[in-house]
C-alpha positions as a Python dict, from the first residue, in 0.01 Angstrom:
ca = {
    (1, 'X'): (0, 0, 0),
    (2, 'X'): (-183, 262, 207),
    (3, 'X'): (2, 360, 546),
    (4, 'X'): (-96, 209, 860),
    (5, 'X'): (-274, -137, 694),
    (6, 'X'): (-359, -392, 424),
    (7, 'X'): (-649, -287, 113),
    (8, 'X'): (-954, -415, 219),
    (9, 'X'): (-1241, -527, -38),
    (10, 'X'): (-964, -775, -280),
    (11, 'X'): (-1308, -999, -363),
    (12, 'X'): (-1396, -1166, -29),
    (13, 'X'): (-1727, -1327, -22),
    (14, 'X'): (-1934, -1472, -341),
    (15, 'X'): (-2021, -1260, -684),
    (16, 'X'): (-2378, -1130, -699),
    (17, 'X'): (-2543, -1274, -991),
    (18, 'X'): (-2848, -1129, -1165),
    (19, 'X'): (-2892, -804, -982),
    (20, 'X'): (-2793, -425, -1119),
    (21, 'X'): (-2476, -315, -1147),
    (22, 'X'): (-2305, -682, -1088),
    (23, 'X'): (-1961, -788, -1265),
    (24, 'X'): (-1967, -1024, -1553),
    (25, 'X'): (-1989, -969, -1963),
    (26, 'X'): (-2350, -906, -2094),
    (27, 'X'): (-2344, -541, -1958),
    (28, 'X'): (-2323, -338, -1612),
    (29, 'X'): (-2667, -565, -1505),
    (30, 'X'): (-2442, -862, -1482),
    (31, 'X'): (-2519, -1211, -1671),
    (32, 'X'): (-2840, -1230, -1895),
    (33, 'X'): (-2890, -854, -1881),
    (34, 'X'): (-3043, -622, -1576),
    (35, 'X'): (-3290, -804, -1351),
    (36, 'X'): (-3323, -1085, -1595),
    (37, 'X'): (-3319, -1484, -1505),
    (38, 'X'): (-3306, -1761, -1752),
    (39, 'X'): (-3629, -1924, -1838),
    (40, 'X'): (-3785, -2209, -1631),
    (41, 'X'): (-3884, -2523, -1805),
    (42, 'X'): (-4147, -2702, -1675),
    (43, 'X'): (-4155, -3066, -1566),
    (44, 'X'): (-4062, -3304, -1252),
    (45, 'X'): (-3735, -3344, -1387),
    (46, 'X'): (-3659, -2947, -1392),
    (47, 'X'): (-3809, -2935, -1044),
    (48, 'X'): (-3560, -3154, -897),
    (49, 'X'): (-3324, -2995, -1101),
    (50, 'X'): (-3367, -2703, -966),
    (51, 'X'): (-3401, -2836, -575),
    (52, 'X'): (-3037, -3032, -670),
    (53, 'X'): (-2857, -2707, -834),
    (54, 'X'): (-3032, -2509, -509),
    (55, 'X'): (-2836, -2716, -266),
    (56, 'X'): (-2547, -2687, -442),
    (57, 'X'): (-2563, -2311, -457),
    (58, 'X'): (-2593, -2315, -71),
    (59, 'X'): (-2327, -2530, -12),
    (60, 'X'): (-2108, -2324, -222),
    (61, 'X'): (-2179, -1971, -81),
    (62, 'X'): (-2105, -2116, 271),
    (63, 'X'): (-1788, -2265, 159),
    (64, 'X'): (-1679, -1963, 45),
    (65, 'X'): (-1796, -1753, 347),
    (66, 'X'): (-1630, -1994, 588),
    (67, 'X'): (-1297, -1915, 357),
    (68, 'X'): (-1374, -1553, 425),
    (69, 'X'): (-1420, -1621, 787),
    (70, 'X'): (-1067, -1793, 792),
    (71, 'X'): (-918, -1508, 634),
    (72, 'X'): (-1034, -1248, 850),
    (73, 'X'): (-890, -1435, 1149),
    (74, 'X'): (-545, -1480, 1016),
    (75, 'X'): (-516, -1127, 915),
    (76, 'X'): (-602, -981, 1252),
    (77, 'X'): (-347, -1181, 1363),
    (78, 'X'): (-80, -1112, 1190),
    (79, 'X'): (-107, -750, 1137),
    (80, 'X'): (-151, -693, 1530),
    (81, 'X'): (-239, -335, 1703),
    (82, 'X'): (15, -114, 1706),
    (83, 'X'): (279, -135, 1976),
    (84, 'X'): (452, 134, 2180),
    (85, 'X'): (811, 135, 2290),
    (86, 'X'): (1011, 337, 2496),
    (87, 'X'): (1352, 493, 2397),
    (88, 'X'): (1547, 725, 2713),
    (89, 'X'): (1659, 949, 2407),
    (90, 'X'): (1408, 964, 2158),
    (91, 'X'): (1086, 907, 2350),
    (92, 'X'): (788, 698, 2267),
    (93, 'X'): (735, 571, 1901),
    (94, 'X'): (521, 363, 1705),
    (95, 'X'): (520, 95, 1477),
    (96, 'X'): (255, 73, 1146),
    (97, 'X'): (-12, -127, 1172),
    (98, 'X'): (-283, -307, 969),
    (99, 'X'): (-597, -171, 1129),
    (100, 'X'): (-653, 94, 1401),
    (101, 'X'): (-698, -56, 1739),
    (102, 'X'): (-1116, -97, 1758),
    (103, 'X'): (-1132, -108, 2201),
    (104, 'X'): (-991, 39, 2461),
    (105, 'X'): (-601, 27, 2531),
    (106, 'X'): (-643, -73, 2879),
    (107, 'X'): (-893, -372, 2778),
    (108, 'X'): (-674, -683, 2649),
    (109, 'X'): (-644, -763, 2260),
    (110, 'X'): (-799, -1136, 2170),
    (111, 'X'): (-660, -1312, 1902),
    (112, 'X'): (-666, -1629, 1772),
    (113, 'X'): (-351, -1876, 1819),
    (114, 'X'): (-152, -1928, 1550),
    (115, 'X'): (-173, -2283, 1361),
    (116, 'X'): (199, -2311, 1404),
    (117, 'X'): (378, -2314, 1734),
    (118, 'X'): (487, -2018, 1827),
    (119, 'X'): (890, -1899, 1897),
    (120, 'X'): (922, -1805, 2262),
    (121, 'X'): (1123, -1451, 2187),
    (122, 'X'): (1340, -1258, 2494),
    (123, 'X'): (1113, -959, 2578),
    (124, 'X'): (1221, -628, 2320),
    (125, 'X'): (1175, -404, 2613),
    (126, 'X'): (1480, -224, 2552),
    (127, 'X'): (1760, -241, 2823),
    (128, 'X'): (1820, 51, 3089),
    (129, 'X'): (2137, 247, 3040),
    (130, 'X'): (2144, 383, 3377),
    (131, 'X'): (2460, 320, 3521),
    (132, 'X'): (2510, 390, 3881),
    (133, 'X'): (2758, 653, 3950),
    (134, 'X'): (3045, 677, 4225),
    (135, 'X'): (2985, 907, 4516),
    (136, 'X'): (3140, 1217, 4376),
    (137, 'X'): (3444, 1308, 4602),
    (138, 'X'): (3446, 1570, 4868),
    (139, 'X'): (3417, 1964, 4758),
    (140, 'X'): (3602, 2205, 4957),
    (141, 'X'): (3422, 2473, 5034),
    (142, 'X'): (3507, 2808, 5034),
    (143, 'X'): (3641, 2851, 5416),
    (144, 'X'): (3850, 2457, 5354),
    (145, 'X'): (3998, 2663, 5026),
    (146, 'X'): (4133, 3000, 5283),
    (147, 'X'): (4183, 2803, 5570),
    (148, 'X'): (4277, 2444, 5466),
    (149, 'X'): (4419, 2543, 5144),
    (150, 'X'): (4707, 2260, 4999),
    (151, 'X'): (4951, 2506, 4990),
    (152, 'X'): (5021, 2554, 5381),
    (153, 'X'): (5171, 2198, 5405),
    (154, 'X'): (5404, 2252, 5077),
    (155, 'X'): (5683, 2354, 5261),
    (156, 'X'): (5973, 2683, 5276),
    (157, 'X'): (6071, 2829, 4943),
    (158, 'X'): (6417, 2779, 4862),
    (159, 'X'): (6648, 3061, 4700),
    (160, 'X'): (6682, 3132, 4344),
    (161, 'X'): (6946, 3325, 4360),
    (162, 'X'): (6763, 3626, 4260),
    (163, 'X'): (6947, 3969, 4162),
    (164, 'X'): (6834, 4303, 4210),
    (165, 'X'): (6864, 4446, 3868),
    (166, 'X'): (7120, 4715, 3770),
    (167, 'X'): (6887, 4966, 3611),
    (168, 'X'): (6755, 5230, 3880),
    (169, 'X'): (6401, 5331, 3849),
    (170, 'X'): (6490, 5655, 3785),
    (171, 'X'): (6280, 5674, 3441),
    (172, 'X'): (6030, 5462, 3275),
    (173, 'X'): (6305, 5186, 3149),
    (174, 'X'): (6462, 5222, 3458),
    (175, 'X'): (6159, 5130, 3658),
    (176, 'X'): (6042, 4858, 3347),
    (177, 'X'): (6364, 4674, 3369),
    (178, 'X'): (6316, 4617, 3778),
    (179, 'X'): (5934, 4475, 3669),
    (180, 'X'): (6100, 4256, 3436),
    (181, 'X'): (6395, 4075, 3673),
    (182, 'X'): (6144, 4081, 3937),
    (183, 'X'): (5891, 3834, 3761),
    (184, 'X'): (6125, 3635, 3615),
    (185, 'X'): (6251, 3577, 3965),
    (186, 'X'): (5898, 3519, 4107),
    (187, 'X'): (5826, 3272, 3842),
    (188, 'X'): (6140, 3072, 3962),
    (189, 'X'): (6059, 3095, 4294),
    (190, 'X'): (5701, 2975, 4320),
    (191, 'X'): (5618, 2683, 4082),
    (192, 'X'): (5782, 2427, 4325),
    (193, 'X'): (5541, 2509, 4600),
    (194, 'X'): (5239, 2569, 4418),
    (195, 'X'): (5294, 2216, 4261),
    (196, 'X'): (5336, 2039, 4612),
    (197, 'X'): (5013, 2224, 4662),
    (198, 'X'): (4790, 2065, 4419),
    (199, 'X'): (4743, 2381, 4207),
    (200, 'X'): (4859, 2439, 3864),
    (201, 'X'): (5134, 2716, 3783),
    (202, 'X'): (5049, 3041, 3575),
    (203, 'X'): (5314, 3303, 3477),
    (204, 'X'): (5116, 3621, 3541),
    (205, 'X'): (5133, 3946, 3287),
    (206, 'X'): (5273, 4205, 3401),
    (207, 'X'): (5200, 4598, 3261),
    (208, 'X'): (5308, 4917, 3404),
    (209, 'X'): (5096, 5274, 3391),
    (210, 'X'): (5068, 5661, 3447),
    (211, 'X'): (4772, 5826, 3440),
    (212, 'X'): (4441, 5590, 3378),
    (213, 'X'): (4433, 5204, 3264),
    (214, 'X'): (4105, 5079, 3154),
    (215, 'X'): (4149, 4715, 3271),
    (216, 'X'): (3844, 4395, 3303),
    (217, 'X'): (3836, 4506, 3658),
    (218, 'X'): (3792, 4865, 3592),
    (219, 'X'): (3940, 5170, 3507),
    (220, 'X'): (4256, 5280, 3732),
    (221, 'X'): (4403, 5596, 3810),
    (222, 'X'): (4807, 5609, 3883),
    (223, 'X'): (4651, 5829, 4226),
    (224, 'X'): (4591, 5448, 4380),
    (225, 'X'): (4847, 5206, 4432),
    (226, 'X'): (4953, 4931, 4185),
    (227, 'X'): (4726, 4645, 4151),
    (228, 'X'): (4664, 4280, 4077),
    (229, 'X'): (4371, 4203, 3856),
    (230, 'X'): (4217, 3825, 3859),
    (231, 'X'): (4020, 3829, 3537),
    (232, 'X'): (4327, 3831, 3314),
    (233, 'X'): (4601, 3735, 3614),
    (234, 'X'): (4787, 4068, 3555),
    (235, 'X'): (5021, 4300, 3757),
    (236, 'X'): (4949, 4631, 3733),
    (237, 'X'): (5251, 4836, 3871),
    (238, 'X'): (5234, 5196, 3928),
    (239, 'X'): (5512, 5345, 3737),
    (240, 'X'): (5436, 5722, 3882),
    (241, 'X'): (5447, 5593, 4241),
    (242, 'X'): (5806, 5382, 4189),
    (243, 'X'): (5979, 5649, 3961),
    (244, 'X'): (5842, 5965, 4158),
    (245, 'X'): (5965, 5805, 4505),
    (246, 'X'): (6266, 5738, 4373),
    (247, 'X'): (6324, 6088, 4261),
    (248, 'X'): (6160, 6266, 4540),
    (249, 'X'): (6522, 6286, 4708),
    (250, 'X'): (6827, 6243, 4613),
    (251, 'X'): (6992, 6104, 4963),
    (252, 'X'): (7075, 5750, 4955),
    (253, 'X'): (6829, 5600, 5238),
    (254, 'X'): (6583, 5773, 5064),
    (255, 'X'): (6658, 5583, 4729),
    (256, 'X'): (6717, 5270, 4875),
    (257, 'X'): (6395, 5287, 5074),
    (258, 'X'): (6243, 5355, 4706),
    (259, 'X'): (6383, 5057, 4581),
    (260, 'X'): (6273, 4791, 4903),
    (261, 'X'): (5902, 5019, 4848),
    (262, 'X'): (5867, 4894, 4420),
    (263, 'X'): (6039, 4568, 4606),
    (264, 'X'): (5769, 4510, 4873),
    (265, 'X'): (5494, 4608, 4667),
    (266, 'X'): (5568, 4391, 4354),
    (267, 'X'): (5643, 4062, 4524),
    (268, 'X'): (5298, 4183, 4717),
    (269, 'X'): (5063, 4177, 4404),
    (270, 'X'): (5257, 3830, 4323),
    (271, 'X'): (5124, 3741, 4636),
    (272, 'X'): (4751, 3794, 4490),
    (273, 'X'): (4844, 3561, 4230),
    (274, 'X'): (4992, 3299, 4428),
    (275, 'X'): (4589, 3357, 4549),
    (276, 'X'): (4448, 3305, 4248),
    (277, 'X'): (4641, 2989, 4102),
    (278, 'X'): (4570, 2796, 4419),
    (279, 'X'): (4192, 2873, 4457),
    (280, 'X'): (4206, 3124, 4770),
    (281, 'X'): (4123, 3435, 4588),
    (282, 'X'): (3787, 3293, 4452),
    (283, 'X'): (3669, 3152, 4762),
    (284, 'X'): (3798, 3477, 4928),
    (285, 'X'): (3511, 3650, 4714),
    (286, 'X'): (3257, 3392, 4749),
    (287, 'X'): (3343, 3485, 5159),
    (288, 'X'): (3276, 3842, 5092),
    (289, 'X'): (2993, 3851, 4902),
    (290, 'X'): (2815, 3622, 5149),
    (291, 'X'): (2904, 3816, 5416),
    (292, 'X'): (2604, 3953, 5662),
    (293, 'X'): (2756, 4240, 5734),
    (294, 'X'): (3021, 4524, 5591),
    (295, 'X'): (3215, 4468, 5946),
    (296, 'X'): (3287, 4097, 5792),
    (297, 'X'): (3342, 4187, 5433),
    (298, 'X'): (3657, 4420, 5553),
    (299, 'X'): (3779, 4150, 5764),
    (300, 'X'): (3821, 3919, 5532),
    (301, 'X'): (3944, 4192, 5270),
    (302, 'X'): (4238, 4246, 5562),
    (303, 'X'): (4280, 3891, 5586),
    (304, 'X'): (4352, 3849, 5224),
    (305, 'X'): (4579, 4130, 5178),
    (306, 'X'): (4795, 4066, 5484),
    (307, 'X'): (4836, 3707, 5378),
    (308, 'X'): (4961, 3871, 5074),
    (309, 'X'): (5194, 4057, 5250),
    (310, 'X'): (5324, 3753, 5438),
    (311, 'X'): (5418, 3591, 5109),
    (312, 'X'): (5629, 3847, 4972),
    (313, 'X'): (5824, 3864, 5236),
    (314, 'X'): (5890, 3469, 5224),
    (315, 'X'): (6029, 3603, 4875),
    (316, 'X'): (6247, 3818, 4999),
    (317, 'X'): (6352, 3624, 5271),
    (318, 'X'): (6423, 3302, 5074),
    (319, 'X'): (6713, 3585, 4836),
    (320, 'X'): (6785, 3819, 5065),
    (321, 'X'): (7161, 3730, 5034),
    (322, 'X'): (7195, 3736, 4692),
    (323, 'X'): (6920, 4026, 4651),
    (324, 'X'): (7099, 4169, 4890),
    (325, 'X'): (6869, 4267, 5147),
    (326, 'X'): (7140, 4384, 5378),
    (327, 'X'): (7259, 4685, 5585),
    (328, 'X'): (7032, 5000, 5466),
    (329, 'X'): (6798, 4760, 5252),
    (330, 'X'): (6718, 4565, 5562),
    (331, 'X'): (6699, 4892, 5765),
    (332, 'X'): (6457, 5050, 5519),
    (333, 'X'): (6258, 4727, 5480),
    (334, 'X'): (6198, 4662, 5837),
    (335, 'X'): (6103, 5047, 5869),
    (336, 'X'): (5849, 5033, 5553),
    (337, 'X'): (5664, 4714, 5658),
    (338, 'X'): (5588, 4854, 6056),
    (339, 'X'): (5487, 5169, 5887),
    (340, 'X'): (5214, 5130, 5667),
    (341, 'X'): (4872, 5321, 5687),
    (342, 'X'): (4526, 5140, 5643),
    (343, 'X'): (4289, 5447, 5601),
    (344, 'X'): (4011, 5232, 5460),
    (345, 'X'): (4067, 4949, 5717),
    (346, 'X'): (4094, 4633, 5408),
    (347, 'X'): (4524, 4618, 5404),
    (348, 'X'): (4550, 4562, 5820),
    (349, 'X'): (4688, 4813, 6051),
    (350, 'X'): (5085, 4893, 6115),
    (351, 'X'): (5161, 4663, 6418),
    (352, 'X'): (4937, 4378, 6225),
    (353, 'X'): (5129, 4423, 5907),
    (354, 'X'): (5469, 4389, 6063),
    (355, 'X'): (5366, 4093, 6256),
    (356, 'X'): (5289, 3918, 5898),
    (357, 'X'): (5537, 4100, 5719),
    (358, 'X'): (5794, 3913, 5956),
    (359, 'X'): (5617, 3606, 6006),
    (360, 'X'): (5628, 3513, 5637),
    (361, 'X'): (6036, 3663, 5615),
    (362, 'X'): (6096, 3446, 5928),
    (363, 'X'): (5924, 3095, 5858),
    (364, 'X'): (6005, 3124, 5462),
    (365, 'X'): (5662, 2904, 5353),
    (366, 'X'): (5305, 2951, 5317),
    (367, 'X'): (5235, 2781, 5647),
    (368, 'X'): (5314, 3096, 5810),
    (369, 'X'): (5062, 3305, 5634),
    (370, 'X'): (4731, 3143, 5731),
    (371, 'X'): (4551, 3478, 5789),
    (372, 'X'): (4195, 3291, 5741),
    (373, 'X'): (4242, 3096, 6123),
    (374, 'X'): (4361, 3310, 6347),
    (375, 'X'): (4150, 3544, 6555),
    (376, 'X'): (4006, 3914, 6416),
    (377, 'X'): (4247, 4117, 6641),
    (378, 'X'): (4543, 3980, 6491),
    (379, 'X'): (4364, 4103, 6160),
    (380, 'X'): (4228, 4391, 6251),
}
């Protein structure tokens, strides 16, 4: 069967008789031969003959054209126009029809009623799948995540018991082994708190260098200080900085302040991780790179680093017993955190970082160390 209808021309209407080219045996010309009619006879008889058989003849070719009539109609009825549906995926598509549509689309379609009764049929317009969604919940934005941030209501860290380590960073082990007790007691310390604070806990990596580290967030030199890097949550610890202080003299409060120094600092770029695993350090950058001017930008660079200042000293707070952090440890701590120098104006200035330094080693939980509300002077 062709596509898109029925074969027309399967003998509708009567056979031509007589004339060139019709069907029939006796040739291509049809009965008798081309153009030829049998003979009259002549008579009354024949005449009314031949008005009887003429009647007959008529009657016949308008039975069979009122068949043909008949026909016609109950095709175009049954093979309708083509109809289009609509899918939400797949678009519009159509079915195959009998005969192209002959009038307009926008004009209706007559047809004639079926001789049965038809069967009333649900409508096949096919059902929506929309389904209406719930209000989506409340995004914090960037200043809720620095300034309303979870983690300030999950209460004061409680001691691990942590150990200073026996190896002195004298040399490259030396200073390796101190990374390595450190973060394992980090990793004790915070999980409790980050978990009452909605976030998710992450060991971080740690690595140590000398020289240059080519790292996602750039290449370092060991001229800077150690580092935290947020693409791949690792501690970069500066293993020229810890072993040359603690060489640079040999008198004991000059070692010991070595040793609270590689403390401070570590439990520090912990501090940016804490950051990171509870959403502040991303909406800290958002902050930044939105801010109008460079004024702002190293505001909220000083807010973020004293904050993580603040929590490494609720660290060492929460084991300064067992650490110890005692006698010439405490001495040299209190000295090193009043002391620091901000020549670029991001890490705070000396009285600021003391005042966070002791706020987080006095209150011993995160609620202390909302940098992000307080007023620029007591950031600056």
């Amino acid at each position: 069967m062709p596509p898109g209808g029925l074969p027309h021309g399967m003998g509708w209407g009567a056979p031509q008789f007589g004339g060139p080219g019709g069907p029939g045996p006796g040739g291509p010309g049809g009965f008798g031969g081309p153009g030829r009619m049998p003979p009259r006879k002549k008579g009354g008889a024949g005449k009314i003959l031949l008005i009887v058989g003429g009647l007959m003849l008529l009657v016949v070719v308008g039975l069979v054209a009122l068949s043909a009539s008949l026909k016609d109609r109950e095709h175009s009825y049954t093979s309708p126009y083509p109809t289009s549906s609509y899918s939400p995926t797949t678009g519009p598509s159509e079915k195959p029809s009998a005969e192209p549509p002959t009038s307009s689309p926008t004009k209706p379609v007559v047809s004639v009623p079926p001789r049965t009764k038809p069967t009333a049929t649900r409508p096949t317009a096919p059902r929506s799948t929309y389904k209406p969604t719930k209000k989506p919940k409340h995004e914090p934005t960037d200043l809720d995540m620095v300034a309303r941030n979870r983690l300030y209501k999950a209460g004061v860290m409680a001691s691990v018991n942590c150990r200073e380590s026996s190896a002195r960073p004298a040399t490259v082990t030396g200073a390796s082994a101190n990374y390595a007790n450190l973060v394992k007691c980090l990793n004790r310390s915070w999980p409790a708190l980050i978990a009452k604070g909605g976030s998710r806990f992450r060991p971080p990596t740690v690595l140590s260098f000398s020289g240059y580290v080519s790292t996602p967030c750039g290449t370092k030199s060991d001229d800077g200080p150690p580092f935290y890097c947020s693409i791949n949550e690792t501690i970069y610890m500066n293993l020229r900085e810890d072993i040359g202080n603690y060489n640079a003299n040999s008198q004991n409060y000059a070692r010991v302040f070595a040793r609270m120094w590689m403390l401070h600092q570590f439990a520090h770029e912990y501090g940016h991780h804490v950051q990171q695993m509870t959403g502040i350090l991303r909406a800290y950058y958002n902050l930044r790179y939105e801010a109008p001017t460079q004024a702002l930008e190293l505001q909220y660079s000083r807010r973020l680093e004293l904050q993580a200042s603040c929590f490494s000293d609720i660290f060492i707070a929460s084991n300064k017993r067992s650490y110890p952090v005692s006698g010439e440890s405490l001495r040299q701590w209190r000295w090193l955190i009043g002391n620091t120098i901000d020549p670029k104006r991001d890490h705070g200035n000396k009285a600021n970082h003391k005042y966070w330094a002791l706020k987080g080693f006095n209150g011993r939980g995160p609620a202390a160390c909302n940098t992000f509300v307080v007023s620029p002077p007591r950031v600056s």
